[in-house]
SERO-4910 file (N, C-alpha, C, O; in steps of 0.05 Angstrom, whole numbers):
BEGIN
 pado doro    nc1    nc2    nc3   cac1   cac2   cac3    cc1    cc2    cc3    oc1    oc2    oc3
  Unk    A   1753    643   1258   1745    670   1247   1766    690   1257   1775    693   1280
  Unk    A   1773    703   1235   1798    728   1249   1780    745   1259   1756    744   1253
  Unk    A   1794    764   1280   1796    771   1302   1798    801   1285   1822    804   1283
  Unk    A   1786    823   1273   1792    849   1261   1804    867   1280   1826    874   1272
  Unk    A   1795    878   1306   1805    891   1322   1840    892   1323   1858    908   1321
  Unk    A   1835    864   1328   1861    851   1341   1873    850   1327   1894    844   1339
  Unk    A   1878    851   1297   1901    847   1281   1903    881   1272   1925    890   1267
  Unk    A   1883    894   1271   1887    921   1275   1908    928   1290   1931    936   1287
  Unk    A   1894    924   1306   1918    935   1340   1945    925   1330   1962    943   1331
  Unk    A   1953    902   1321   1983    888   1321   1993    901   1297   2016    907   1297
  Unk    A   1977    905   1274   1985    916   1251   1992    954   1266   2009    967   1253
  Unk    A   1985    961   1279   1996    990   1279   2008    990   1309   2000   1011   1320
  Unk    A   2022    976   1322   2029    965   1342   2048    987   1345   2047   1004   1363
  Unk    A   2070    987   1323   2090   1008   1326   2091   1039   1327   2106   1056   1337
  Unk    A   2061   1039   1306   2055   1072   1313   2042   1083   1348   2045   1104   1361
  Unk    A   2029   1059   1352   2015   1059   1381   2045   1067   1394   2055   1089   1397
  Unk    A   2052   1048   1400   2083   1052   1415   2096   1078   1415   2098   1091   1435
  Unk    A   2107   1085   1390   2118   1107   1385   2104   1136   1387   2121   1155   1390
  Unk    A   2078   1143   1386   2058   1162   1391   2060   1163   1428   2063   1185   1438
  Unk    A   2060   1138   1447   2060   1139   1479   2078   1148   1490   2077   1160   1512
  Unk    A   2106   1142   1469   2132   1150   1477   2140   1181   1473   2155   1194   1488
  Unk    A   2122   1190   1444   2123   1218   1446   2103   1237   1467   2105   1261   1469
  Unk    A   2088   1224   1478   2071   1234   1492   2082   1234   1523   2074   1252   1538
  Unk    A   2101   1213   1533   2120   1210   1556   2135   1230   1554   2132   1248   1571
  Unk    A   2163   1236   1527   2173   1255   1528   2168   1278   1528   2185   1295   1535
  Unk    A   2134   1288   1518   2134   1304   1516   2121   1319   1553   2120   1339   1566
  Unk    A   2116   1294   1551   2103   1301   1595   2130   1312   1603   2131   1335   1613
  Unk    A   2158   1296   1599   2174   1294   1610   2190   1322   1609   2202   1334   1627
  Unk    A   2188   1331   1578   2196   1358   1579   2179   1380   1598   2190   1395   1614
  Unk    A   2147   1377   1591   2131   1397   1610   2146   1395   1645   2145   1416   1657
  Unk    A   2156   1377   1656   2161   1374   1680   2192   1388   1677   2197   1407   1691
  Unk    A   2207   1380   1663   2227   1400   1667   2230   1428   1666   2243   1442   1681
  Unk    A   2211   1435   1641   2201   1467   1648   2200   1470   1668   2217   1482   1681
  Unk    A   2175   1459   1679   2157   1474   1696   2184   1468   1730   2182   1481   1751
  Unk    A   2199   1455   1726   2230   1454   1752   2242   1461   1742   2262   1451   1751
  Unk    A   2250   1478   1719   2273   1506   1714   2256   1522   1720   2270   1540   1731
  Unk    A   2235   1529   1721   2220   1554   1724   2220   1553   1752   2213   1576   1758
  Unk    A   2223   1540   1775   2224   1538   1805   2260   1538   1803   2260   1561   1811
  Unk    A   2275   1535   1801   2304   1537   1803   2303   1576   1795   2314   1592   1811
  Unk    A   2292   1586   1774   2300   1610   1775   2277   1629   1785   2279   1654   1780
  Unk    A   2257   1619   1798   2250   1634   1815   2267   1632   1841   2273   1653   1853
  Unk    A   2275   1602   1854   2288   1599   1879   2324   1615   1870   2343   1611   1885
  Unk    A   2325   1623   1857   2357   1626   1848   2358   1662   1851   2378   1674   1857
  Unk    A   2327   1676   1842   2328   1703   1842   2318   1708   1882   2328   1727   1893
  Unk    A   2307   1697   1892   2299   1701   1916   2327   1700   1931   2334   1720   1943
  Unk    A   2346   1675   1931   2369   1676   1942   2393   1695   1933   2415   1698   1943
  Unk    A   2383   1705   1914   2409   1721   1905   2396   1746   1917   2412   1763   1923
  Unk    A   2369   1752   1921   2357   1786   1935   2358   1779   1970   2356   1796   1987
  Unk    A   2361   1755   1974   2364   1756   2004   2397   1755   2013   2407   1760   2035
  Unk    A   2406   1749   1993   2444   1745   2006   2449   1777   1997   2465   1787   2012
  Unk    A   2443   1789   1983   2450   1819   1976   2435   1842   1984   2435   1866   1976
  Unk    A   2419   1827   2005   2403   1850   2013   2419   1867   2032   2430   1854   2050
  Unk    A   2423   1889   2032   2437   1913   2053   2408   1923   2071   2385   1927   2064
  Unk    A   2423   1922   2097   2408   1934   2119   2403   1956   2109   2420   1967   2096
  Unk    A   2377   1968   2113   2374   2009   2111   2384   2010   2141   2384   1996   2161
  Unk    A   2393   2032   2133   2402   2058   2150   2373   2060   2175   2349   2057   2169
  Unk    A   2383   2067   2199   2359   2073   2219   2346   2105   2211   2357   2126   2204
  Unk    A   2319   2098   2214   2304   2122   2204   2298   2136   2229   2305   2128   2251
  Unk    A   2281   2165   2222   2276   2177   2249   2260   2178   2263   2248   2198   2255
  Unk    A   2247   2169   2282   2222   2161   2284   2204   2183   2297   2180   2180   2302
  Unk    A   2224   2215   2303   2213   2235   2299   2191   2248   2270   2171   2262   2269
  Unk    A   2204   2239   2257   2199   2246   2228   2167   2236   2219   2156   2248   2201
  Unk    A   2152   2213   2233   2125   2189   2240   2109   2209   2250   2111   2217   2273
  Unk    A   2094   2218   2236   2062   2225   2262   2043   2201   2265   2038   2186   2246
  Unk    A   2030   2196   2293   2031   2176   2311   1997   2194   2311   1991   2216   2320
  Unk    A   1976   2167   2294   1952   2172   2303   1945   2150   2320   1957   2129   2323
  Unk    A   1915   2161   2335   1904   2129   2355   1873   2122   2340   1856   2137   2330
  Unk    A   1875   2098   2343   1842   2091   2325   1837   2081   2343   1854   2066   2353
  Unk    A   1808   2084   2355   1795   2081   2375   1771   2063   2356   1758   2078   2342
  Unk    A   1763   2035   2354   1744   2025   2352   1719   2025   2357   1715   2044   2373
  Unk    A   1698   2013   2351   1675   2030   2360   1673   2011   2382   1682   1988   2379
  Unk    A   1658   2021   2413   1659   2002   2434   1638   1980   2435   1635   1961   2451
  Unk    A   1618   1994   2406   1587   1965   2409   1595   1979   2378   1594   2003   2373
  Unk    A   1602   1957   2359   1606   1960   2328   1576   1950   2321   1563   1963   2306
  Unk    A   1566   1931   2331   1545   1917   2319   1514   1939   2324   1495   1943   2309
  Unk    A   1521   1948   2346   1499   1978   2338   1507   2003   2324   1492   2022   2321
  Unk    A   1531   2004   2315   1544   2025   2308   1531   2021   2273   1522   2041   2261
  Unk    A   1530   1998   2261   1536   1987   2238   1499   1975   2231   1490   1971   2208
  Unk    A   1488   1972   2248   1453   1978   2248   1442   2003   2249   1421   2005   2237
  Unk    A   1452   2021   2260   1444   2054   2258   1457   2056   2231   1445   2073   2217
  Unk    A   1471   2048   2222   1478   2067   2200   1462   2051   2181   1444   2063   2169
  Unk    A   1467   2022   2173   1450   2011   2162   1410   2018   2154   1400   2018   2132
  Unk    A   1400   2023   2176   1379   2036   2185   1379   2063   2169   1365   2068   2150
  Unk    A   1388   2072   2175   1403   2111   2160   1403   2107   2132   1387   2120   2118
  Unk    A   1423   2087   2121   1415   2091   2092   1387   2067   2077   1383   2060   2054
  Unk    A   1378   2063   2095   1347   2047   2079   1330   2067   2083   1310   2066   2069
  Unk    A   1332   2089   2102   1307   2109   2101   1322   2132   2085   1304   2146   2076
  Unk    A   1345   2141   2077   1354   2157   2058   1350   2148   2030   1350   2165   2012
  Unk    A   1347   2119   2026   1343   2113   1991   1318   2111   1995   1308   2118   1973
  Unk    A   1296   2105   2012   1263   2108   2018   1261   2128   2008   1246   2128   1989
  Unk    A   1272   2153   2015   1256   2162   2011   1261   2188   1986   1245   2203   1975
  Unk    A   1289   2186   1983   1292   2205   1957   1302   2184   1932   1307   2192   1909
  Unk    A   1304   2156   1940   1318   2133   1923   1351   2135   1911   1361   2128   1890
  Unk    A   1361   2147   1933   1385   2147   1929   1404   2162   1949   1391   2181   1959
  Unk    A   1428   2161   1957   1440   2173   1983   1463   2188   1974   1478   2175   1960
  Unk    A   1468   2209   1979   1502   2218   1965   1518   2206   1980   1510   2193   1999
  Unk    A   1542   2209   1974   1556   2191   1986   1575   2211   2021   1584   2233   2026
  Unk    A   1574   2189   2035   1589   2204   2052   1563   2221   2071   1568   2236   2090
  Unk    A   1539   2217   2063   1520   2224   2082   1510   2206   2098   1511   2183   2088
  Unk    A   1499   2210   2123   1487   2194   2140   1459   2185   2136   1448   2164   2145
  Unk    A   1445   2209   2119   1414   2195   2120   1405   2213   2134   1382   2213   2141
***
């Protein structure tokens, strides 16, 4: 008894073939894209680091110099306020902003 599958398959054997091969080259092209597109990203980074010029020294008079002091217990700092706005939306249902409650 013939075998239908199987003489299928052998009868289009060459289209099979030739469809895998376009499907290789066509992987094969995606991979070259996608390594020219890393050559000219690596090609613009080396050409902005070999031409980069030093700046000039700035003045460091010219800087105003603040100090941020942390809070020294954040975790009660950040429950009081928490606390503050659940009894400010309690009780008018909503807080403006920038108020404490």
């Amino acid at each position: 008894m013939p075998d239908a599958p199987h003489d299928r398959i052998v009868l289009h054997q060459g289209a099979v073939v030739w469809f895998a091969g376009l499907i290789s080259l066509a992987l094969v092209g995606y991979m070259a894209f996608v390594f020219g597109r890393f050559l000219v990203y690596w090609a613009g980074s080396r050409h902005a680091f070999r031409h980069n010029r030093p700046a000039e020294p700035g003045d460091p008079s010219a800087f105003q110099w603040h100090l941020v002091i942390p809070y020294r217990d954040e975790e009660a700092g950040r429950s009081r306020w928490c606390t503050s706005r659940r009894g400010c939306a309690a009780t008018t249902g909503r807080c403006p902003r920038g108020t404490t409650g």
